[in-house]
VODREN-352003 format. One record per atom (N, C-alpha, C, O): residue in three letters; chain; atom name; x, y, z. Coordinates in nm, 3 decimals. Example, Ala and Ser with C-alpha at 12.3 -4.5 7.8 and 13.67 -1.06 7.14 Angstrom:
2
ALA	A	N	1.319	-0.569	0.780
ALA	A	CA	1.230	-0.450	0.780
ALA	A	C	1.320	-0.330	0.780
ALA	A	O	1.424	-0.332	0.846
SER	A	N	1.285	-0.225	0.708
SER	A	CA	1.367	-0.106	0.714
SER	A	C	1.290	0.003	0.787
SER	A	O	1.341	0.114	0.804
! end
This chain:
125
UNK	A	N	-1.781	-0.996	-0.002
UNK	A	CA	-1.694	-0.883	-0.035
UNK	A	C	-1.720	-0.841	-0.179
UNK	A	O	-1.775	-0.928	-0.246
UNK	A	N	-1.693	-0.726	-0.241
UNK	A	CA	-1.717	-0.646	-0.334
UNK	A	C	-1.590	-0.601	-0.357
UNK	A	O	-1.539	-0.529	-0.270
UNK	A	N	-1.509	-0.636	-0.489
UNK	A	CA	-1.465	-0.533	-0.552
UNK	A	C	-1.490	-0.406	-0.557
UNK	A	O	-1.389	-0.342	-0.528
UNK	A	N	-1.619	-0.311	-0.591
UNK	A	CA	-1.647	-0.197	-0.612
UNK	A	C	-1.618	-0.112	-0.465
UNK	A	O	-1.582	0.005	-0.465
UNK	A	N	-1.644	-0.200	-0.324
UNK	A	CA	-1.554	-0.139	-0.198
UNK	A	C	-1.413	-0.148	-0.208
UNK	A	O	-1.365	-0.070	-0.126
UNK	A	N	-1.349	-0.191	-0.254
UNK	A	CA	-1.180	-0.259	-0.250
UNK	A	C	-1.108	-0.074	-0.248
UNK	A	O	-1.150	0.011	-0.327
UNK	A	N	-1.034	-0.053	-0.178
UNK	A	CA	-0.972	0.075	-0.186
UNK	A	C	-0.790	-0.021	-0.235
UNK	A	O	-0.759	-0.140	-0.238
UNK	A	N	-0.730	0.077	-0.257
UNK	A	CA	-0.588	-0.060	-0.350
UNK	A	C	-0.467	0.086	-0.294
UNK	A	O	-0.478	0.208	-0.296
UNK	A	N	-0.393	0.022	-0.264
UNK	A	CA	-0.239	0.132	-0.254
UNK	A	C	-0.135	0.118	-0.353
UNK	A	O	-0.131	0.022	-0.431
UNK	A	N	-0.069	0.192	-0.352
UNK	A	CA	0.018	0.236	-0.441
UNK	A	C	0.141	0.116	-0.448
UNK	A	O	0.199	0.096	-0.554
UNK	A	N	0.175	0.033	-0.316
UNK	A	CA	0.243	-0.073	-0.306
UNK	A	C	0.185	-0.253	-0.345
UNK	A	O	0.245	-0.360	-0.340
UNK	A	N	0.021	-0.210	-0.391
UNK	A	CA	-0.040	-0.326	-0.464
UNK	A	C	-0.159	-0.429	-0.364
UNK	A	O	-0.226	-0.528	-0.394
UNK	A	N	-0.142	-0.342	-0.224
UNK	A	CA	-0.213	-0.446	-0.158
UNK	A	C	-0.360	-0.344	-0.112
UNK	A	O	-0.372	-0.224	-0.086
UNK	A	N	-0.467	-0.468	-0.120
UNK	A	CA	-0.600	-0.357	-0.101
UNK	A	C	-0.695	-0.415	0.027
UNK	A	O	-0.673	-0.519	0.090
UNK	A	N	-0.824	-0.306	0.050
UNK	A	CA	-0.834	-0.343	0.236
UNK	A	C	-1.014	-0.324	0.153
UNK	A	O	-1.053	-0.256	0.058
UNK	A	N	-1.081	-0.418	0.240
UNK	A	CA	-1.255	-0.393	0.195
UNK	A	C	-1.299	-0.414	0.343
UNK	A	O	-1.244	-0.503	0.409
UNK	A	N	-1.386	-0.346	0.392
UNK	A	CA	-1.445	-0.299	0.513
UNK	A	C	-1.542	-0.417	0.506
UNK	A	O	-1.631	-0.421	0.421
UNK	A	N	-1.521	-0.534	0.618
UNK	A	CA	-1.617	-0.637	0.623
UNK	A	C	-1.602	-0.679	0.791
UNK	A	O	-1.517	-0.737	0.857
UNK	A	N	-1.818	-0.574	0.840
UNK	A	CA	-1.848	-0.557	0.926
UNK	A	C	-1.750	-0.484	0.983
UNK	A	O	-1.681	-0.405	0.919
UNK	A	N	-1.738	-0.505	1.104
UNK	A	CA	-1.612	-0.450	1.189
UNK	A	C	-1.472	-0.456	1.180
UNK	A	O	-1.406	-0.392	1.261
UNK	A	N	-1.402	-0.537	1.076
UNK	A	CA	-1.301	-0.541	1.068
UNK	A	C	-1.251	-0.502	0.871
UNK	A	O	-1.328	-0.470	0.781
UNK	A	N	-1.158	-0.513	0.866
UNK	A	CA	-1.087	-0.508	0.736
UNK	A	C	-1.028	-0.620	0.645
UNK	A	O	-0.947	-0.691	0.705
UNK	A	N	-1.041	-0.638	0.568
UNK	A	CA	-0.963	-0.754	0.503
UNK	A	C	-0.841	-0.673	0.389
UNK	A	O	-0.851	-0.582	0.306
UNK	A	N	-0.739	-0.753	0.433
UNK	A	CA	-0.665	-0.712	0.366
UNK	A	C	-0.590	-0.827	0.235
UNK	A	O	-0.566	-0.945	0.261
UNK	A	N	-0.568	-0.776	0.127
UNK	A	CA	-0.455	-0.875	0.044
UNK	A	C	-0.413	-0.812	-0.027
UNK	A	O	-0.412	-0.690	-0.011
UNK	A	N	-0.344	-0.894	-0.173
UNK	A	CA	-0.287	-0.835	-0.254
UNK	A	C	-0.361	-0.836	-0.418
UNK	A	O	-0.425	-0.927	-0.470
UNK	A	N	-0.339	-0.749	-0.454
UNK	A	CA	-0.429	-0.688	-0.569
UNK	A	C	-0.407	-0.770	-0.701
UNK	A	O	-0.295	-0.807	-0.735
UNK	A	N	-0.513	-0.793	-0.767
UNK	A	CA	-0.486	-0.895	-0.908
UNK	A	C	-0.315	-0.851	-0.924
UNK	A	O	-0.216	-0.903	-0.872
UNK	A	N	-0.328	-0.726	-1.023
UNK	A	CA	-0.178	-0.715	-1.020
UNK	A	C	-0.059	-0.744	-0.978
UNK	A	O	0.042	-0.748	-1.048
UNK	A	N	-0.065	-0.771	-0.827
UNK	A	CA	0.068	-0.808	-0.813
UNK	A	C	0.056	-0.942	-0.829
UNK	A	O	0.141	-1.004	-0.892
UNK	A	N	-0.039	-0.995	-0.781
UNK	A	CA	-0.006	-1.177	-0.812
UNK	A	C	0.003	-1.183	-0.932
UNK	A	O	0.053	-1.294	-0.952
UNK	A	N	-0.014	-1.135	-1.027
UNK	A	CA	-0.002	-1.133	-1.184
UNK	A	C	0.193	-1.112	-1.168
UNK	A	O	0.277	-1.190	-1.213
UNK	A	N	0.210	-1.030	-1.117
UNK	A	CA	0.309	-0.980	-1.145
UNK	A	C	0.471	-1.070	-1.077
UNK	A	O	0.586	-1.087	-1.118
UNK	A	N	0.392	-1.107	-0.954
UNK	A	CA	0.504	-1.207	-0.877
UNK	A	C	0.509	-1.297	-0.920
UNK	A	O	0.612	-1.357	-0.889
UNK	A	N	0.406	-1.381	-1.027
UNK	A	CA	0.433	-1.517	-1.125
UNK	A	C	0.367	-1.642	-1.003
UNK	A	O	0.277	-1.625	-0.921
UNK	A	N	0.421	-1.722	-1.020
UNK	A	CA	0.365	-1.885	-0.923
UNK	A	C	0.432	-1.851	-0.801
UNK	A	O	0.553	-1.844	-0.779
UNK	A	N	0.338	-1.832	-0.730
UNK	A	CA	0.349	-1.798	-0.563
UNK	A	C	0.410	-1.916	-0.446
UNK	A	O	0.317	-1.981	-0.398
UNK	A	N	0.488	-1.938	-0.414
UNK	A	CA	0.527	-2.102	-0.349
UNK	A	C	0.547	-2.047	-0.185
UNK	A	O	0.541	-2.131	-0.095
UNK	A	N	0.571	-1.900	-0.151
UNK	A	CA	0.616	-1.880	-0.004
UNK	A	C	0.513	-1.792	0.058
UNK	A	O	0.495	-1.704	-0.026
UNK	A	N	0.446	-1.770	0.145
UNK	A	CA	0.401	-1.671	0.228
UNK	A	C	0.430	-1.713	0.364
UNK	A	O	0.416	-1.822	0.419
UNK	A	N	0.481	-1.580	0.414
UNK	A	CA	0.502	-1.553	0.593
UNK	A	C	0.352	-1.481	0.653
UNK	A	O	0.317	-1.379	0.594
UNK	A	N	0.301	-1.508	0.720
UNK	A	CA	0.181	-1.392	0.790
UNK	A	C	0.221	-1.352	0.908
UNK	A	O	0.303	-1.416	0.974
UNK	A	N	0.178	-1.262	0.941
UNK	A	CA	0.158	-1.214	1.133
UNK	A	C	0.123	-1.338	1.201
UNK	A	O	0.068	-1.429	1.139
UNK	A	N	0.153	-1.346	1.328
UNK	A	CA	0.041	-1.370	1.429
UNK	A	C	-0.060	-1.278	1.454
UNK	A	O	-0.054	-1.157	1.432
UNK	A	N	-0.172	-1.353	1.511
UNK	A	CA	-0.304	-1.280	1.555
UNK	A	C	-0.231	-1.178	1.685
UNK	A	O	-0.117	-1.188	1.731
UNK	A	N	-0.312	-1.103	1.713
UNK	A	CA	-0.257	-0.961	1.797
UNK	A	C	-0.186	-0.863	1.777
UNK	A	O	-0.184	-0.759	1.843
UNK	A	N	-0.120	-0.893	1.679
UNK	A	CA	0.023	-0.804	1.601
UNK	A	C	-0.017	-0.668	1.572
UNK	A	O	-0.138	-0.661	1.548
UNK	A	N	0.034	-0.574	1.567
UNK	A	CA	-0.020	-0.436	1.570
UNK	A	C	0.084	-0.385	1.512
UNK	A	O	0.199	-0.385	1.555
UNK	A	N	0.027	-0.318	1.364
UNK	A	CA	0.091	-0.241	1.250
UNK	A	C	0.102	-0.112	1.238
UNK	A	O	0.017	-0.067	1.315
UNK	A	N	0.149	-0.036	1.194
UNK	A	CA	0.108	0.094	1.150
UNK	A	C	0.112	0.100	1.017
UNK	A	O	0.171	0.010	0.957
UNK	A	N	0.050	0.209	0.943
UNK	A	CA	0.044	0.218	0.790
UNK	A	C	0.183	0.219	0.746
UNK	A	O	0.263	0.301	0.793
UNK	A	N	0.219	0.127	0.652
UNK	A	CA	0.301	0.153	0.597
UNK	A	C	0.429	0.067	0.632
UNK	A	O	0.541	0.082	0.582
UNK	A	N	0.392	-0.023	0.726
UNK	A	CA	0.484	-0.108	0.766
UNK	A	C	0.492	-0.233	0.697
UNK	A	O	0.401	-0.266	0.621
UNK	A	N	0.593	-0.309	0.714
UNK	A	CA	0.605	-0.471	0.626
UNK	A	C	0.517	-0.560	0.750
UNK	A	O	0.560	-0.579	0.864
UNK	A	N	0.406	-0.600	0.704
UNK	A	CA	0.348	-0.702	0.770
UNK	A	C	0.347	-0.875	0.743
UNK	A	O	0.318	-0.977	0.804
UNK	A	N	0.404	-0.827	0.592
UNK	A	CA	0.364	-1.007	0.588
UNK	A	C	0.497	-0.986	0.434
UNK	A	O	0.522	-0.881	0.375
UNK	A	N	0.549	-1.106	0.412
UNK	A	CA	0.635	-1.213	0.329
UNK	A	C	0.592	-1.230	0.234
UNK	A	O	0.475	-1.264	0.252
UNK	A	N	0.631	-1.226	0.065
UNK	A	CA	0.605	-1.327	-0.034
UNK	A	C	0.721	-1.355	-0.118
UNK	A	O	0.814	-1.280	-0.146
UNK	A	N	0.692	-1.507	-0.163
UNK	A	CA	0.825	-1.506	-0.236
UNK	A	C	0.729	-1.605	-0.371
UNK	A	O	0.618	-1.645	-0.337
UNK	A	N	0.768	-1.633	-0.492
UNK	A	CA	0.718	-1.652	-0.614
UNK	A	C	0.844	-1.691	-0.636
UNK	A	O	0.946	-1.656	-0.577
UNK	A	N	0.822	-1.797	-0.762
UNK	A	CA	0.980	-1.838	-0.875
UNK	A	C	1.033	-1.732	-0.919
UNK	A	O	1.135	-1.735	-0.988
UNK	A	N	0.957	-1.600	-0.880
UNK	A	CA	1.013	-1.497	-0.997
UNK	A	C	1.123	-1.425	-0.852
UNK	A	O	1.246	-1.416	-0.856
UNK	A	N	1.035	-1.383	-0.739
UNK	A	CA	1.084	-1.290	-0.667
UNK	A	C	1.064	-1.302	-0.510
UNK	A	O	0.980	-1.383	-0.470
UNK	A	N	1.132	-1.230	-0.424
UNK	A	CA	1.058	-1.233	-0.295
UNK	A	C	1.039	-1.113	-0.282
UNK	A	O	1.117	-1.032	-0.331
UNK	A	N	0.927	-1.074	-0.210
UNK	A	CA	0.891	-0.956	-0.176
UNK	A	C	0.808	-0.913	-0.010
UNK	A	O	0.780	-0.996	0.077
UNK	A	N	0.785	-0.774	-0.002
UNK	A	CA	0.731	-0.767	0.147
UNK	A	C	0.591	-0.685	0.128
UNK	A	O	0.576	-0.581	0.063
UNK	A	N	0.497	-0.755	0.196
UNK	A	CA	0.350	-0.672	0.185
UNK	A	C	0.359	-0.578	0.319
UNK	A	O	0.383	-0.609	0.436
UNK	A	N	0.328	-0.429	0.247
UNK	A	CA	0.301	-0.336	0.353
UNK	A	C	0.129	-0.311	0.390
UNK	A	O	0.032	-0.310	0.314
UNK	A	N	0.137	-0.295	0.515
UNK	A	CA	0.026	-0.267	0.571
UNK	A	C	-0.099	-0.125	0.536
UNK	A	O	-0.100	-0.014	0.590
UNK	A	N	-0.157	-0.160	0.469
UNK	A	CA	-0.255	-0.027	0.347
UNK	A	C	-0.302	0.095	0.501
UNK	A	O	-0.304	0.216	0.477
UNK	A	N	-0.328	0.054	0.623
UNK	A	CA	-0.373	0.145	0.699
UNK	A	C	-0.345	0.044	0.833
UNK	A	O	-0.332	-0.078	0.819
UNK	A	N	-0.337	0.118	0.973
UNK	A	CA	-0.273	0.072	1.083
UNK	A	C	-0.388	0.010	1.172
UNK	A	O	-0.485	0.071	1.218
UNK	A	N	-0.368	-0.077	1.181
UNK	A	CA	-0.449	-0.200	1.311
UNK	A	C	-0.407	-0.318	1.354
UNK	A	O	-0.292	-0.346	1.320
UNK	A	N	-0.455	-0.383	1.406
UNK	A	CA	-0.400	-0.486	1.506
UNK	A	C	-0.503	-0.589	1.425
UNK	A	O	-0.621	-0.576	1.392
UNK	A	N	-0.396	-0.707	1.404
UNK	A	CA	-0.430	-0.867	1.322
UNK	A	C	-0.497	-0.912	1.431
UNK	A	O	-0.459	-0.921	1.548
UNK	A	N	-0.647	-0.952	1.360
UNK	A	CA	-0.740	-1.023	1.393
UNK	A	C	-0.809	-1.182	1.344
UNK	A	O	-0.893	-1.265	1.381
UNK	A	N	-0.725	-1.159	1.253
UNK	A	CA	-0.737	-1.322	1.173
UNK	A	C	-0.632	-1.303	1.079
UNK	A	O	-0.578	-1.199	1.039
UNK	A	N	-0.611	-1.447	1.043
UNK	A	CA	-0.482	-1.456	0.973
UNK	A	C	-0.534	-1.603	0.857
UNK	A	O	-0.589	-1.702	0.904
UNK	A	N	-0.508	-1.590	0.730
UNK	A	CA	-0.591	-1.671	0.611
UNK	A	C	-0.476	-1.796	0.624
UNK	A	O	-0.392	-1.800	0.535
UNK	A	N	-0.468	-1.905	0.739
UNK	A	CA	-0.373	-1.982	0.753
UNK	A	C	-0.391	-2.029	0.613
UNK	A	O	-0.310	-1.992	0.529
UNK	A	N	-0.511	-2.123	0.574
UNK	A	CA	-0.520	-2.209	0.457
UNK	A	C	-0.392	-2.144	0.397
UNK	A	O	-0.292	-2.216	0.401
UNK	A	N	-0.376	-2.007	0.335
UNK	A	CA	-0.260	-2.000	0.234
UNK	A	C	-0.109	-2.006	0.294
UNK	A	O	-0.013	-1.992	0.219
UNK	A	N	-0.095	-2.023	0.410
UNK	A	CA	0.065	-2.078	0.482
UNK	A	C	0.069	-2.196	0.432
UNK	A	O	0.186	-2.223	0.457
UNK	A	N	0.019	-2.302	0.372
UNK	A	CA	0.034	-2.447	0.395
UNK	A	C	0.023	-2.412	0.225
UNK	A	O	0.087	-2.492	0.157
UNK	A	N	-0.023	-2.344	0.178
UNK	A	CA	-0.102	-2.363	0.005
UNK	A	C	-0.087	-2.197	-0.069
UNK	A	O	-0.161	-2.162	-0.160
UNK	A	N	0.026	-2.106	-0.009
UNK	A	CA	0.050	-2.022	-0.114
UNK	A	C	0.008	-2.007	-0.243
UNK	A	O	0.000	-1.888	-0.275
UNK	A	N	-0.029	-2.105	-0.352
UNK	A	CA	0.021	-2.119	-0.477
UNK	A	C	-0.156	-2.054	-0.493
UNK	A	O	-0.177	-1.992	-0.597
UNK	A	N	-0.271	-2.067	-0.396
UNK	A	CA	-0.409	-2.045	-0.386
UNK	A	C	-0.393	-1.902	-0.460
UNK	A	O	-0.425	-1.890	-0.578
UNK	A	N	-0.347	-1.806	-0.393
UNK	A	CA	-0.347	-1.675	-0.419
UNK	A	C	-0.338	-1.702	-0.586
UNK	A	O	-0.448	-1.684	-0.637
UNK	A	N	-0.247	-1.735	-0.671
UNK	A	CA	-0.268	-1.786	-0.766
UNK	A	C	-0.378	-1.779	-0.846
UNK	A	O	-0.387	-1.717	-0.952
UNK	A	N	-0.479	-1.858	-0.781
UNK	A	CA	-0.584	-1.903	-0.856
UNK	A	C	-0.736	-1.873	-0.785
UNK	A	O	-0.848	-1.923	-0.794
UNK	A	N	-0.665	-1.744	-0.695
UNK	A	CA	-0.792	-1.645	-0.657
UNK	A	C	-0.728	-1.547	-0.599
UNK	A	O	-0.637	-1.580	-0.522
UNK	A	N	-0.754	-1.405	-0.619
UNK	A	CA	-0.641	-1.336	-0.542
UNK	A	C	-0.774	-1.253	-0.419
UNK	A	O	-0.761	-1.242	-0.297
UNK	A	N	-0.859	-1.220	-0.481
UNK	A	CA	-0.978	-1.140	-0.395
UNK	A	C	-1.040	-1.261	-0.295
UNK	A	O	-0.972	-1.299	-0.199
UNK	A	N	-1.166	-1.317	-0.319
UNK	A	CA	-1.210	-1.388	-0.202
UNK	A	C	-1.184	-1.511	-0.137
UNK	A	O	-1.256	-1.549	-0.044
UNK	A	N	-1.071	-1.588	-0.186
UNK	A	CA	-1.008	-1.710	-0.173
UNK	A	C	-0.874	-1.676	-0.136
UNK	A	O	-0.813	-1.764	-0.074
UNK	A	N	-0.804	-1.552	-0.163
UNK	A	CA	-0.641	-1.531	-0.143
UNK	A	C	-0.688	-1.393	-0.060
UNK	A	O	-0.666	-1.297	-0.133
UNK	A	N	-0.743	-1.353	0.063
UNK	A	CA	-0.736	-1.233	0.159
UNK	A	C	-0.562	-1.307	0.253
UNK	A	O	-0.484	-1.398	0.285
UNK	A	N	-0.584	-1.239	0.252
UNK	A	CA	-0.420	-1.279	0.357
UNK	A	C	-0.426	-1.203	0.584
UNK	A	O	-0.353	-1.248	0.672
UNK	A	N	-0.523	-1.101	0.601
UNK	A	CA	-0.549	-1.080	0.701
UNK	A	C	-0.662	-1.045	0.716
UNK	A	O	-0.720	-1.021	0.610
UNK	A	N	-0.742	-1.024	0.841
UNK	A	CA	-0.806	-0.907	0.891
UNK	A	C	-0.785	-0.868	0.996
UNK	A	O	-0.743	-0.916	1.102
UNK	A	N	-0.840	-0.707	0.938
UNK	A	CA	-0.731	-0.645	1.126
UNK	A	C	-0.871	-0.578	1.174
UNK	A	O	-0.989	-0.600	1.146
UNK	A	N	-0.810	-0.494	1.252
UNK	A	CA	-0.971	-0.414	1.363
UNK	A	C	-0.858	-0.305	1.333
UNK	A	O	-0.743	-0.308	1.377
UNK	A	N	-0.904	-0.226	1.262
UNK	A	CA	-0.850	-0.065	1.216
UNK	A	C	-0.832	0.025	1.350
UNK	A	O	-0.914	0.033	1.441
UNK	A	N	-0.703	0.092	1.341
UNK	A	CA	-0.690	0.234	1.458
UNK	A	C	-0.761	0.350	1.409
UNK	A	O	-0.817	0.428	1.486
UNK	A	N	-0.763	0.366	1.279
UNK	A	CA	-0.852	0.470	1.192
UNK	A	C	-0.826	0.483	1.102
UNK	A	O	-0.734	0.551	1.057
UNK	A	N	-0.928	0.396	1.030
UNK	A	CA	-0.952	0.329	0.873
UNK	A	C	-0.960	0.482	0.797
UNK	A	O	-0.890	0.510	0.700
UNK	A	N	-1.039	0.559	0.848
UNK	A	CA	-1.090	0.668	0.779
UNK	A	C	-0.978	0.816	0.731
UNK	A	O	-0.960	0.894	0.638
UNK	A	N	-0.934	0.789	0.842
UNK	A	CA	-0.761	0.884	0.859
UNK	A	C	-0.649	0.806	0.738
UNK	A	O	-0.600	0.872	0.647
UNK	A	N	-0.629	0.697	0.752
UNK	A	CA	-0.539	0.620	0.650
UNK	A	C	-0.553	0.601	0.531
UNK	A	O	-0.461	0.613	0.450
UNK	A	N	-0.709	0.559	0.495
UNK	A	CA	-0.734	0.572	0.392
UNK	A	C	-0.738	0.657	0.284
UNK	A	O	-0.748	0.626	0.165
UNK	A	N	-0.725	0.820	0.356
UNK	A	CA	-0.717	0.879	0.289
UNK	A	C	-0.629	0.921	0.111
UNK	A	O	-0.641	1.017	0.036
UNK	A	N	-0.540	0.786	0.104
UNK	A	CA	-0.402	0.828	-0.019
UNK	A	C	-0.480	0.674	-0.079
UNK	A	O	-0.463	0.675	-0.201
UNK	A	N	-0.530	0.591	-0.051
UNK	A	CA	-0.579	0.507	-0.121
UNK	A	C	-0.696	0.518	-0.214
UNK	A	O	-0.802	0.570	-0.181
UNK	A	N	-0.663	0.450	-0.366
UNK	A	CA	-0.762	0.451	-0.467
UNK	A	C	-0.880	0.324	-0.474
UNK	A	O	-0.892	0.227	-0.399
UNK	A	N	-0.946	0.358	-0.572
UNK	A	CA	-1.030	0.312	-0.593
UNK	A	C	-0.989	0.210	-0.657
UNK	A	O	-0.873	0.220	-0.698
UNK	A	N	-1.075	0.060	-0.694
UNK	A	CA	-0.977	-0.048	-0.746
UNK	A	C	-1.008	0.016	-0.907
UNK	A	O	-0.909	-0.013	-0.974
UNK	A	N	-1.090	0.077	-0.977
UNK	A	CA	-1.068	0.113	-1.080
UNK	A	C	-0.957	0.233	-1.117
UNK	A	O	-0.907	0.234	-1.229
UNK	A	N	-0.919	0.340	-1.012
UNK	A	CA	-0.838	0.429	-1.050
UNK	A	C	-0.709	0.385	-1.029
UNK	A	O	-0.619	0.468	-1.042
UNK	A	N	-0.667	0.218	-0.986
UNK	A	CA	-0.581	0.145	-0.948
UNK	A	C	-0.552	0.104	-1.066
UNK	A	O	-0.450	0.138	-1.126
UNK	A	N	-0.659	0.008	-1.120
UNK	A	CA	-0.631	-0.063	-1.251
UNK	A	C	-0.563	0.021	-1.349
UNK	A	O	-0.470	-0.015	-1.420
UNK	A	N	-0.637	0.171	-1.345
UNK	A	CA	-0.633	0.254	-1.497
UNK	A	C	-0.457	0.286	-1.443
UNK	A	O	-0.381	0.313	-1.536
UNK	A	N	-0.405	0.283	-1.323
UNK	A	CA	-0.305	0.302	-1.247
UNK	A	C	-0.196	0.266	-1.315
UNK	A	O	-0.098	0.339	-1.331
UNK	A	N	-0.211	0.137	-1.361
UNK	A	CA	-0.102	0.054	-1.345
UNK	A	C	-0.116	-0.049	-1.448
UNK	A	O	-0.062	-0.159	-1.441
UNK	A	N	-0.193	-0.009	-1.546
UNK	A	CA	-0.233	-0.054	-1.720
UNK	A	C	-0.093	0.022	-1.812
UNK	A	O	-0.087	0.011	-1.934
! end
């Protein structure tokens, strides 16, 4: 995976096109921002989102919060390792802390309101 693919939403979580499916997580920033990570909830595999929906749980010493879904598809893998070991995201948020991948309804249609991870960063500096 590549950063320089990473598209990022306005709610902090970003999607990189790997092969046929999507990976989704949450963006340096917010794990910066939620502090020491101790809770995550995920989907089950099959689960079917639409943009913009709460798909997955986090809670941190600081806060709990809900990750929305960056564009609409159906969960195809789910990053168990971090159900048992939350605190990972932590201490990788891109290729060690992905939290799903889905099989997109139309990546290309959804994506449309999502930035670039640099017009993200300059975003939210």
């Amino acid at each position: 995976m590549n950063k320089d693919d990473m598209l990022c939403s306005k709610s902090h979580e970003y999607i990189v096109k790997d092969g046929d499916k999507y990976v989704i997580g949450l963006t340096d920033y917010a794990v910066e921002q939620l502090g020491d990570i101790v809770f995550l909830e995920l989907p089950e595999v099959g689960s079917e989102f639409s943009k913009g929906e709460t798909f997955a749980n986090i809670e941190s010493v600081k806060a709990a919060s809900e990750i929305y879904m960056p564009i609409s598809g159906k969960i195809a893998e789910i990053h168990e390792e971090l159900i048992d070991a939350p605190e990972k995201l932590n201490e990788d948020w891109f290729e060690g802390g992905w939290l799903v991948k889905i099989e997109a309804n139309d990546a290309e249609a959804d994506s449309q309101d999502l930035m670039s991870y640099n017009d993200y960063k300059a975003e939210v500096e």
